[in-house]
C-alpha positions, -999 to +999 in steps of 0.1 A: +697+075+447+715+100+424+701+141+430+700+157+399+677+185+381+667+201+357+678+231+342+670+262+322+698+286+304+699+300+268+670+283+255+678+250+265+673+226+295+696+203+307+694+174+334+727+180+354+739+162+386+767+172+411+800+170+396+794+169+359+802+194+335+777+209+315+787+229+280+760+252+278+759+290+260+782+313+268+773+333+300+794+359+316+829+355+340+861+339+336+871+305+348+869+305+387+837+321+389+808+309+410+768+307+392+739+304+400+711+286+382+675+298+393+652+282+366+656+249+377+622+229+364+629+195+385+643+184+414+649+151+427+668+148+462+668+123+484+646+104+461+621+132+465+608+151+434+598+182+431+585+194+399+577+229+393+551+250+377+570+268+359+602+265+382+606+251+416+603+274+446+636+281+464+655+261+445+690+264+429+718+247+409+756+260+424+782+259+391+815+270+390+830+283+353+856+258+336+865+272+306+849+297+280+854+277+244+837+277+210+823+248+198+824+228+168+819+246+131+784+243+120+789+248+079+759+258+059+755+259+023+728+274-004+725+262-037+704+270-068+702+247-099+716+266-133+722+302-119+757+300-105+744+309-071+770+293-046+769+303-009+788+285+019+793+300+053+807+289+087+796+300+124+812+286+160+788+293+188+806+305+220+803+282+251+807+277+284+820+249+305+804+245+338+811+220+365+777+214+383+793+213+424+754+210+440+713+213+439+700+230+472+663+231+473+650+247+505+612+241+505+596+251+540+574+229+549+539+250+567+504+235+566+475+255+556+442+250+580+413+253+559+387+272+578+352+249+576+332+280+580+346+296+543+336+264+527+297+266+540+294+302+534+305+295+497+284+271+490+249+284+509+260+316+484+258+291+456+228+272+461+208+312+465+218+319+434+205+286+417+173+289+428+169+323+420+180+315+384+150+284+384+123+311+391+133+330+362 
């Protein structure tokens, strides 16, 4: 099976693998330069998922900055019926490339002994406090 996550940055969330680029909003460096992703949502490696709650523990996407780019021209234009009111206007949101090189996800893997005496102290405190509520 393919890994790949999911991602967090500016807003958005994409699903990236290893080796694909990604054009996402414009983040810091120059071409070259090494980043780290740590909201990362999903995880599936190894046909294991992990799926976070809001983000997956200890895990991270590696990128590597392509190329910093604008993107296409997004036009926008107001008009009002009979007044003369025309009003067109252009913006080109800055980008980054990024070439996704790999997902580490380094979950430690402890077990947690649940102590039987905790559990029967909790609920002897429970039962008390229903009967005294039925005598009132």
């Amino acid at each position: 099976m393919n890994d790949y996550a999911i991602i967090k940055t500016g807003g958005k969330q994409y699903a990236v693998t290893p080796g694909r680029k990604v054009k996402i909003e414009k983040i810091e460096g120059s071409s070259g330069d090494k980043v780290n992703f740590d909201q990362v949502l999903l995880t599936s490696l190894d046909g294991k998922i992990s799926i976070g709650s809001p983000n997956v523990k200890n895990a991270t996407v590696i990128g590597e900055i392509q190329d910093q780019v604008k993107n296409d021209k997004v036009t926008t234009f107001k008009y009002h019926n009979k007044t003369r009111y025309r009003v067109r206007r252009g913006h080109r949101q800055l980008m980054t490339d990024v070439l996704i090189k790999d997902i580490e996800n380094s979950i430690s893997t402890k077990k947690v002994k649940k102590d039987s005496k905790k559990s029967t102290v909790k609920s002897s405190k429970t039962n008390t406090k229903k009967t005294s509520e039925s005598r009132k």
